[in-house]
C-alpha positions as a Markdown table, in Angstrom:
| # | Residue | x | y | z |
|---|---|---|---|---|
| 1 | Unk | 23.4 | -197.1 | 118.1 |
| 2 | Unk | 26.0 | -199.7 | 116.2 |
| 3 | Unk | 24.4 | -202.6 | 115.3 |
| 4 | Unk | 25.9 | -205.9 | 114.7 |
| 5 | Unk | 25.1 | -206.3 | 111.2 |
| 6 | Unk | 25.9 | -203.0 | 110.3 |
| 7 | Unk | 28.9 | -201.7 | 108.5 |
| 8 | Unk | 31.3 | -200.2 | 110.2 |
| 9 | Unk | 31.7 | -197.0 | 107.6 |
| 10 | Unk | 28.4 | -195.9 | 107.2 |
| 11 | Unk | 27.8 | -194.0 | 103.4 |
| 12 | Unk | 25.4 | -191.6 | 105.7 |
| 13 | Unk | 25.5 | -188.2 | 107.6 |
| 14 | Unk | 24.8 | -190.3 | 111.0 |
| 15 | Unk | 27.4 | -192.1 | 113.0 |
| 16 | Unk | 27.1 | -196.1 | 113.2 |
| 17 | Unk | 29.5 | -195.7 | 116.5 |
| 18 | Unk | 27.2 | -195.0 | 120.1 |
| 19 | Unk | 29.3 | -191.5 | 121.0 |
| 20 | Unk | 28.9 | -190.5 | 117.3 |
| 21 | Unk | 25.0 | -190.9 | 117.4 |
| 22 | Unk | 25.3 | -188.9 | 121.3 |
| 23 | Unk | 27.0 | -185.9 | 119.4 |
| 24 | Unk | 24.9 | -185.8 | 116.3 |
| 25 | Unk | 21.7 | -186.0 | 118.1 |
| 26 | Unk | 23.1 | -183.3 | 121.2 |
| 27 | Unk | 24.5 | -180.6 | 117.7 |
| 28 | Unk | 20.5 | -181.1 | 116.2 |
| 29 | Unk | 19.0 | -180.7 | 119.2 |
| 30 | Unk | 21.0 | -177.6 | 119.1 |
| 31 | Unk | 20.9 | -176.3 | 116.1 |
| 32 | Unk | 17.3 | -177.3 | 113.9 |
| 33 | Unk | 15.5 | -175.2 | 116.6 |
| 34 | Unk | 17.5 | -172.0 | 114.8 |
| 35 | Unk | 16.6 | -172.8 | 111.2 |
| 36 | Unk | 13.5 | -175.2 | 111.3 |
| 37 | Unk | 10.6 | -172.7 | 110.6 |
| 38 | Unk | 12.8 | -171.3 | 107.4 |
| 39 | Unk | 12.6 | -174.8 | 106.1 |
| 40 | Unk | 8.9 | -174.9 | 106.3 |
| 41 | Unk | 8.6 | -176.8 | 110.1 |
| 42 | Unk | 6.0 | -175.9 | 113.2 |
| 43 | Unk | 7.1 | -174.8 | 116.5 |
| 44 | Unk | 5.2 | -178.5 | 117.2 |
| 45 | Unk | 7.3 | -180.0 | 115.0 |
| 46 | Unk | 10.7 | -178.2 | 115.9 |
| 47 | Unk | 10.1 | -179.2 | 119.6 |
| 48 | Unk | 9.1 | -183.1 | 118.9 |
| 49 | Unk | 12.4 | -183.5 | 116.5 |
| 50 | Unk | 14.1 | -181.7 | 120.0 |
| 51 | Unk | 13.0 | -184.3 | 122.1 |
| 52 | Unk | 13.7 | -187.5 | 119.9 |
| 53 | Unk | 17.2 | -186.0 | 119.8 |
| 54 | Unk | 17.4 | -185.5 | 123.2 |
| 55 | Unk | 15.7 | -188.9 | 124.4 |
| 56 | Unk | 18.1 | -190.5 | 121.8 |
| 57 | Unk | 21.0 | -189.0 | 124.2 |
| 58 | Unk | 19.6 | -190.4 | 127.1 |
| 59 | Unk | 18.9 | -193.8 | 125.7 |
| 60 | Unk | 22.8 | -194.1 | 124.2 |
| 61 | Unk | 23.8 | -192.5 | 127.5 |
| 62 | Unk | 22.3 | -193.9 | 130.1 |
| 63 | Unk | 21.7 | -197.4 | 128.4 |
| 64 | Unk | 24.1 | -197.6 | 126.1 |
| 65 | Unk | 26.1 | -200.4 | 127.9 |
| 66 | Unk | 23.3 | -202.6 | 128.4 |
| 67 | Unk | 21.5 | -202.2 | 124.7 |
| 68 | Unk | 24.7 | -203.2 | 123.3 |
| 69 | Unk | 25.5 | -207.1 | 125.7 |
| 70 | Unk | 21.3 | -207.3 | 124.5 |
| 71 | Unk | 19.8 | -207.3 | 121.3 |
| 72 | Unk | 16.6 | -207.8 | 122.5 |
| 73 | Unk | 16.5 | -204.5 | 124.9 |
| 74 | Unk | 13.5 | -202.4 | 125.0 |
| 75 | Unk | 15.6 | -199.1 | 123.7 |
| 76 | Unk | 16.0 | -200.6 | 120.5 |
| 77 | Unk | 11.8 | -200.6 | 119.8 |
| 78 | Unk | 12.3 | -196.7 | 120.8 |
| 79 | Unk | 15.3 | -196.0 | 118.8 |
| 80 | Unk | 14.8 | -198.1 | 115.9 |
| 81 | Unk | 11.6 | -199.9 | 115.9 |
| 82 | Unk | 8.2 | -198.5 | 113.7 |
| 83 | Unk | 7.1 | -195.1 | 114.3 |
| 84 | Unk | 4.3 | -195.8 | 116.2 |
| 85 | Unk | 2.4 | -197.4 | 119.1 |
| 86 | Unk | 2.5 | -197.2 | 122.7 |
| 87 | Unk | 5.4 | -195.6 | 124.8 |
| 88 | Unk | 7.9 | -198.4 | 125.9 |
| 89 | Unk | 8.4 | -198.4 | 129.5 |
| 90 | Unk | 11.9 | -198.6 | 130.1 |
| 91 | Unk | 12.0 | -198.1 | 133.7 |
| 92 | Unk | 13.5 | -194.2 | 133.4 |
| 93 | Unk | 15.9 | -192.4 | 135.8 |
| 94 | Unk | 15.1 | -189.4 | 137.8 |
| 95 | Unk | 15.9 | -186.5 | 135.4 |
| 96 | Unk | 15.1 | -188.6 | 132.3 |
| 97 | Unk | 13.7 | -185.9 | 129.2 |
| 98 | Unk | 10.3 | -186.1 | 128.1 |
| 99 | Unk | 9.6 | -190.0 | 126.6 |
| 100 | Unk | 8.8 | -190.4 | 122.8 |
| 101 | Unk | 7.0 | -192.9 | 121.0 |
| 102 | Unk | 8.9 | -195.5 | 119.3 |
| 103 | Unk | 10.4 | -195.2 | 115.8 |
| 104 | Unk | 13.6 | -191.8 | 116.3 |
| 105 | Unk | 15.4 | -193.5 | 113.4 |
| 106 | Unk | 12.3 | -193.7 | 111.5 |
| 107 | Unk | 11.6 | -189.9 | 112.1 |
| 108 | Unk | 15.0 | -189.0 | 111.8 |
| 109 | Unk | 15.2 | -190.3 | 108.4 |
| 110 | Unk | 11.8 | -188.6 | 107.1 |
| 111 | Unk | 12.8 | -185.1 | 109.1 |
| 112 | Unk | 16.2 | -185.0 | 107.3 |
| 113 | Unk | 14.6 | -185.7 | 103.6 |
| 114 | Unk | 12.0 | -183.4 | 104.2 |
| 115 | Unk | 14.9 | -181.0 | 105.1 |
| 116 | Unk | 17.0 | -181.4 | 101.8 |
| 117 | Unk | 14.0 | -181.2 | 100.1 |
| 118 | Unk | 12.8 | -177.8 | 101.3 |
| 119 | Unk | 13.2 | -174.7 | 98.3 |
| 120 | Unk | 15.2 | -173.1 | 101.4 |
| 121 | Unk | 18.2 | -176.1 | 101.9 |
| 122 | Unk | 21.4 | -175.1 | 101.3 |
| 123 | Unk | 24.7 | -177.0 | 102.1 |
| 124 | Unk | 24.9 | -174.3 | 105.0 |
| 125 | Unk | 22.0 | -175.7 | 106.5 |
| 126 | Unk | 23.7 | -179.3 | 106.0 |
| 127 | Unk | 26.7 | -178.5 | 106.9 |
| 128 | Unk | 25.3 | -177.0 | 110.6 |
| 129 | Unk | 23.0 | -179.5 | 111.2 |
| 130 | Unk | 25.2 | -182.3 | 110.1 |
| 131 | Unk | 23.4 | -183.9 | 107.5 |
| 132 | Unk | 25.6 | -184.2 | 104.7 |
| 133 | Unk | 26.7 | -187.6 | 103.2 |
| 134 | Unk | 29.6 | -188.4 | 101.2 |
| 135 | Unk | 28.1 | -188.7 | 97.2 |
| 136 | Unk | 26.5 | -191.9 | 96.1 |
| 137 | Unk | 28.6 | -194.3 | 94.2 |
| 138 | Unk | 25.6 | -196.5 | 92.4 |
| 139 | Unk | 28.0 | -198.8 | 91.4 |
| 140 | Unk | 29.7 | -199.7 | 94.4 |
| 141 | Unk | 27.4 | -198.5 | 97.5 |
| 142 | Unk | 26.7 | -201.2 | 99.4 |
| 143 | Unk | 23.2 | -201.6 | 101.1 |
| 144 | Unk | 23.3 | -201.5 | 105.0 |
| 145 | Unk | 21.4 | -203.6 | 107.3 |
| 146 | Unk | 21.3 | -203.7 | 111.2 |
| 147 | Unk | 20.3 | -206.6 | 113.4 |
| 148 | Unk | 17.5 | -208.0 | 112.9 |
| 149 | Unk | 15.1 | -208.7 | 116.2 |
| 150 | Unk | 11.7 | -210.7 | 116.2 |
| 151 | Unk | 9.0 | -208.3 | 117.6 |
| 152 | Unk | 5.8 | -210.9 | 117.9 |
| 153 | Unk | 5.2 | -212.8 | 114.6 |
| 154 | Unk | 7.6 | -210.3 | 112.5 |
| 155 | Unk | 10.7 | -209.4 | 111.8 |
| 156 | Unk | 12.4 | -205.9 | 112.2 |
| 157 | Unk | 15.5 | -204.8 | 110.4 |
| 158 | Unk | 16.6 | -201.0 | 111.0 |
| 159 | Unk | 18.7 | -200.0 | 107.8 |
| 160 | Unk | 20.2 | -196.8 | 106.2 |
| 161 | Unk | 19.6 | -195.0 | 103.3 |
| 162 | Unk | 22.8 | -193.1 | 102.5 |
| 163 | Unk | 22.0 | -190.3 | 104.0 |
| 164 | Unk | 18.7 | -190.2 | 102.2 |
| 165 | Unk | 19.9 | -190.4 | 98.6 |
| 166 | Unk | 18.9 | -194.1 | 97.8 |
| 167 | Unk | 15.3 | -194.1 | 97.3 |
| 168 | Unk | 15.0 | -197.3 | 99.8 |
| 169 | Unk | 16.1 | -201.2 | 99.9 |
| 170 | Unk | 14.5 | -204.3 | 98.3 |
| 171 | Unk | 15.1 | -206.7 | 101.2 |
| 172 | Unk | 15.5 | -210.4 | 100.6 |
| 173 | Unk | 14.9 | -213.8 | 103.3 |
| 174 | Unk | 16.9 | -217.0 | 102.9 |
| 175 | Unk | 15.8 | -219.7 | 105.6 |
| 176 | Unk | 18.2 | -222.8 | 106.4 |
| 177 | Unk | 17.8 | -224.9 | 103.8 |
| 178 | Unk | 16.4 | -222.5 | 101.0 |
| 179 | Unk | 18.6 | -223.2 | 97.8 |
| 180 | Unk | 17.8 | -218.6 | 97.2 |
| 181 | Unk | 17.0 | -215.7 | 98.8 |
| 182 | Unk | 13.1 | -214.2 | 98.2 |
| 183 | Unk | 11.8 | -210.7 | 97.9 |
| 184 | Unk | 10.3 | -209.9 | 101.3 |
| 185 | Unk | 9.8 | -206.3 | 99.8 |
| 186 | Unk | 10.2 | -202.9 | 98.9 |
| 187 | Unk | 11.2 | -200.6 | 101.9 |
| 188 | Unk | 11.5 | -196.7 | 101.9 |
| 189 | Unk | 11.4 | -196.2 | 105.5 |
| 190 | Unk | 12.9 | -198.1 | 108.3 |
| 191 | Unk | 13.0 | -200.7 | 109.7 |
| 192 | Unk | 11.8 | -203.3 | 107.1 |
| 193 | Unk | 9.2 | -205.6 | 108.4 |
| 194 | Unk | 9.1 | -209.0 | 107.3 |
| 195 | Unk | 5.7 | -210.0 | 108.1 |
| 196 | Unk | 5.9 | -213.7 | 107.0 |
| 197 | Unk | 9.4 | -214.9 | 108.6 |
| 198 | Unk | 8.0 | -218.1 | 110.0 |
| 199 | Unk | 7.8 | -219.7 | 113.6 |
| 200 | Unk | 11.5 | -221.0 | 113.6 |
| 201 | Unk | 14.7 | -221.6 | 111.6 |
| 202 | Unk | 17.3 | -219.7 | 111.3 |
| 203 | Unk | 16.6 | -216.5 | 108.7 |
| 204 | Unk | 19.0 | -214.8 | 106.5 |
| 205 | Unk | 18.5 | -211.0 | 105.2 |
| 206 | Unk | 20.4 | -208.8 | 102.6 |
| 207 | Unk | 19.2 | -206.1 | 100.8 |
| 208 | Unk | 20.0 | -204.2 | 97.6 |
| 209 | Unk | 19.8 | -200.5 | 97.4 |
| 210 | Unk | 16.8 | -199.3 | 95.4 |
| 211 | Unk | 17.0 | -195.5 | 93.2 |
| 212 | Unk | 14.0 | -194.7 | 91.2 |
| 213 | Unk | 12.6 | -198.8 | 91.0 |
| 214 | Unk | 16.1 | -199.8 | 90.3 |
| 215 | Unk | 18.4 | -201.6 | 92.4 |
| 216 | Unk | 21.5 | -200.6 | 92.2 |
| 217 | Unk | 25.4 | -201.2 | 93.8 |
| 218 | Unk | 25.9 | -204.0 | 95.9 |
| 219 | Unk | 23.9 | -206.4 | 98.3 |
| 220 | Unk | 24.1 | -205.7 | 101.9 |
| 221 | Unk | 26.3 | -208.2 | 104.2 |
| 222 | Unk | 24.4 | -210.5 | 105.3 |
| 223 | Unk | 22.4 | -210.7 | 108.8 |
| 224 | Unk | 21.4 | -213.2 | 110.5 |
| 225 | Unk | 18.2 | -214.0 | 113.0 |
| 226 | Unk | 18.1 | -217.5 | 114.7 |
């Protein structure tokens, strides 16, 4: 799902446009189910990446429109809030495939790394299951942050990890008035959670892109929660 504060050319195997994210998530669907157990994956585990790929579909589909006029929709806690929890009622249409529990992106992201990492991954693999990102600049990659939406006393922010080959983001809060940003923390798995954010005010994120304890390239744009 595109997000507001996220760039529109994404250093990352997975689309930032809504019909991009439909296809990728229809081809793995597709295609993981044929080469999942040579990379070291359970029939369990083949089957729940199926249906977060095909929930994802119905979710972009069917609710696509709407998610995007309302930041504060429910399908965002299911595509891109933490990876855990209760199921998110969402009021489903007849037909609808089998819910999942918040957190796809989150999954998404672990199942791909765990994929790349497997003794059995070759650029094949990638190439079929549509997981292969454009080579990291360190210098220039900028990190990448989505909108930012206040879930109770915190604050979530989905982001992207260049197709897994930034270790994760050091993400950084600036309230109205604050002369610098500060350290919220060190992420590896989205979305960040800023515990702390504060009743009210508007809020300011970046990030920087983080490779073995190092940040690297160049802050994120900034993103903005009111």
């Amino acid at each position: 799902m595109k997000s507001a504060g996220v760039l529109p050319m994404s250093k990352s195997y997975y689309p930032t446009d809504r019909a991009g994210q439909i296809k990728w998530h229809r081809n793995f669907a597709a295609e993981f189910p044929k080469v999942g157990e040579s990379l070291g994956f359970s029939q369990t585990e083949i089957s729940n990446s199926v249906n977060d790929s095909m929930y994802a579909v119905y979710l972009l589909e069917t609710l696509g429109p709407e998610t995007e006029s309302d930041p504060s929709h429910a399908a965002y806690a299911v595509l891109e809030g933490q990876s855990q929890g209760s199921f998110v009622d969402i009021g489903q249409q007849k037909g609808a495939p089998t819910p999942v529990r918040p957190g796809i992106d989150t999954r998404r992201q672990a199942r791909v790394e765990r994929i790349k990492g497997n003794a059995g991954y070759k650029e094949e693999i990638g190439k079929r299951l549509k997981i292969i990102s454009p080579k990291l600049d360190a210098k220039n990659y900028r990190a990448e942050l989505g909108t930012p939406r206040r879930t109770g006393d915190m604050v979530t922010i989905p982001f992207r990890k260049a197709g897994g080959e930034v270790s994760g983001i050091n993400l950084y809060r600036q309230g109205k008035g604050e002369k610098k940003p500060q350290l919220v923390g060190f992420f590896f798995r989205t979305p960040a959670i800023d515990t702390s954010p504060g009743k009210s005010g508007q809020l300011t994120y970046t990030a920087r892109a983080v490779v073995e304890n190092k940040e690297i390239g160049q802050p994120s744009d900034a993103v903005t929660l009111s």
